[in-house]
C-alpha positions as CSV (number, residue, x, y, z in Angstrom):
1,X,120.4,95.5,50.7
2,X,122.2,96.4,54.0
3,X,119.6,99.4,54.9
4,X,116.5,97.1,53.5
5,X,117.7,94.4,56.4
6,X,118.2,97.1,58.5
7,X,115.1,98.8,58.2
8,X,113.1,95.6,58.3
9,X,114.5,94.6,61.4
10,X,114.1,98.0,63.2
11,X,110.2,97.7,61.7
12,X,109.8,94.4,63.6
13,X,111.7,95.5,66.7
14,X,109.1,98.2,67.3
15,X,106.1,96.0,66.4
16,X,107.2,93.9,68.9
17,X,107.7,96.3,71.9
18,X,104.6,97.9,70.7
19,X,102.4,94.2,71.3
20,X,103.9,93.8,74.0
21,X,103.0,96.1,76.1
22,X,99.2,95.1,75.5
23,X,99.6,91.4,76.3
24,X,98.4,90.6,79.7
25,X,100.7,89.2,82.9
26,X,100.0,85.7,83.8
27,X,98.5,87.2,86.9
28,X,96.3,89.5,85.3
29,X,95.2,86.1,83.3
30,X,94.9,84.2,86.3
31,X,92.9,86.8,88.2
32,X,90.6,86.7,85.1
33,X,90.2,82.8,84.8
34,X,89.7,82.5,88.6
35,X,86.5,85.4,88.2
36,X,85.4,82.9,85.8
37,X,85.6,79.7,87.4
38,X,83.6,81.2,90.3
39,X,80.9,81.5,88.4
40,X,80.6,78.1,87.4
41,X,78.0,76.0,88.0
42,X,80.3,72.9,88.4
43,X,81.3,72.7,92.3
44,X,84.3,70.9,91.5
45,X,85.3,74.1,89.3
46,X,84.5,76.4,92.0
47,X,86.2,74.5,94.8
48,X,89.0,74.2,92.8
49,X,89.5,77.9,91.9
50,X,88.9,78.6,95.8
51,X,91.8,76.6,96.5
52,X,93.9,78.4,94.2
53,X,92.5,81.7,95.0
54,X,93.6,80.5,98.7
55,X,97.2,79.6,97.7
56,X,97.8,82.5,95.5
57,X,96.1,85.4,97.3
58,X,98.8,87.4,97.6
59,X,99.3,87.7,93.8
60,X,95.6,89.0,93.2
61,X,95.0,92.7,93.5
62,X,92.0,93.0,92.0
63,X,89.4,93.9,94.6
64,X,86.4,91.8,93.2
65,X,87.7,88.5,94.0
66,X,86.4,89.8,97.4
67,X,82.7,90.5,96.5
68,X,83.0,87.2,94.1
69,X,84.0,84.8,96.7
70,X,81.6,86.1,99.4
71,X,79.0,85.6,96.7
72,X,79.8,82.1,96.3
73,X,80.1,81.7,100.5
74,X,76.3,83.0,100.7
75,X,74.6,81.8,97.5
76,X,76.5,77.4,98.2
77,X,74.8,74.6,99.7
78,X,77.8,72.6,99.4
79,X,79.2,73.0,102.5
80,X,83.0,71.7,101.6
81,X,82.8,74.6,99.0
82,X,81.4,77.3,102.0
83,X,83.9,75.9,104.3
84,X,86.8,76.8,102.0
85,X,85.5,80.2,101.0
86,X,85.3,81.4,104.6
87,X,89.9,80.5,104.7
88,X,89.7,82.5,101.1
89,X,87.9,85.0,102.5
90,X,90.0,85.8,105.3
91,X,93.0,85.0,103.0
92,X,92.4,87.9,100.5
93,X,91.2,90.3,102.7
94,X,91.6,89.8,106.9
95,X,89.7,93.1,108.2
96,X,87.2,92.6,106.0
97,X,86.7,88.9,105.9
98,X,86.4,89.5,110.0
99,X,83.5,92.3,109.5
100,X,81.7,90.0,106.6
101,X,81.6,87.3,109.2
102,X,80.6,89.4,112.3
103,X,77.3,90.9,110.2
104,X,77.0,87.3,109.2
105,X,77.2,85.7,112.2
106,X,73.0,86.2,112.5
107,X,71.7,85.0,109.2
108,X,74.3,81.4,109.3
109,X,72.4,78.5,110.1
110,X,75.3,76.2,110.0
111,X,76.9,75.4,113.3
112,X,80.1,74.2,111.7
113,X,80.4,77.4,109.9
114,X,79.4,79.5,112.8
115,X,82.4,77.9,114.7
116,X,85.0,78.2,111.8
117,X,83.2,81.8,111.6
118,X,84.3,82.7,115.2
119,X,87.3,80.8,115.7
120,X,88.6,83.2,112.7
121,X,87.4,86.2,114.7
122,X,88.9,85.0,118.1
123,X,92.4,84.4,116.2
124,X,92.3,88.1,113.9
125,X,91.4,90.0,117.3
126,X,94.2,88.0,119.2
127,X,96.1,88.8,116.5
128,X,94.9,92.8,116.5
129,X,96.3,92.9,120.6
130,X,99.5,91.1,119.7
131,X,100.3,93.6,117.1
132,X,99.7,96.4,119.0
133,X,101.6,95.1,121.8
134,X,104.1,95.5,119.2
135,X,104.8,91.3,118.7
136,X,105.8,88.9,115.9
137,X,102.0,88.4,114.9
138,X,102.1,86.4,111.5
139,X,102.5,83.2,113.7
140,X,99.0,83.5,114.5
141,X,97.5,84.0,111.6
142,X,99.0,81.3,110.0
143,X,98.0,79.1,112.9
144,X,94.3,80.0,112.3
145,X,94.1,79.4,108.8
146,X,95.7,76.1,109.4
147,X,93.4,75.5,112.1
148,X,90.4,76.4,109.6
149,X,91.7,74.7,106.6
150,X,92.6,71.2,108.7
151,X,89.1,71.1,110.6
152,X,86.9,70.8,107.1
């Protein structure tokens, strides 16, 4: 009876470590969901998931979010949900948030975004010559995606 427990328990032990190595991380999840609720059609879904995307960029590895969010910044009319993918632009990806923008500068149409556009440059190359001046330099970047994200 002893060695039937026993073995039964040592069966389900390694069933469990087995599954569990193919269950995704909550990031992982997340990183998934937030793919998804790009591609909505809903603009509240979208704005929201930009918001998140903003808040959590640091947790998201995966290097489509880029590509997916500067989908949504070029293919939006709404212009709260452009506004807020320029910050998560920048967020996920500084360098090249700062060349999407540059090559991007000629097609926008959009004053607003235009100035939200450069005033992200400006504060990225400031930021650039502060570094290499070897200076605490996450002050200004944190200044100019609070500047960003306060002015929409």
């Amino acid at each position: 009876m002893k060695k039937l427990l026993f073995i039964l328990v040592t069966v389900s032990l390694m069933l469990t470590c087995t599954f569990a190595g193919e269950k995704k991380s909550k990031w992982e999840r997340f990183s998934d969901n937030m793919k998804l609720a790009l591609n909505k059609e809903n603009p509240g879904v979208t704005l929201a998931a930009l918001k998140l995307i903003i808040r959590f960029s640091d947790k998201l590895t995966d290097s489509e979010h880029f590509s997916n969010v500067a989908n949504v910044f070029i293919k939006s009319d709404n212009l709260e949900i452009r506004k807020t993918a320029l910050i998560a632009l920048y967020k996920l990806d500084p360098e090249k948030a700062v060349e999407f923008f540059s090559a991007h500068k000629a097609l926008e149409e959009n004053k607003d975004i235009l100035k939200k556009m450069a005033a992200i440059i400006t504060a990225y190359k400031k930021d650039a010559a502060l570094a290499d001046s070897e200076v605490e330099n996450s002050f200004e970047i944190c200044r100019c995606c609070n500047f960003v994200s306060l002015t929409y």
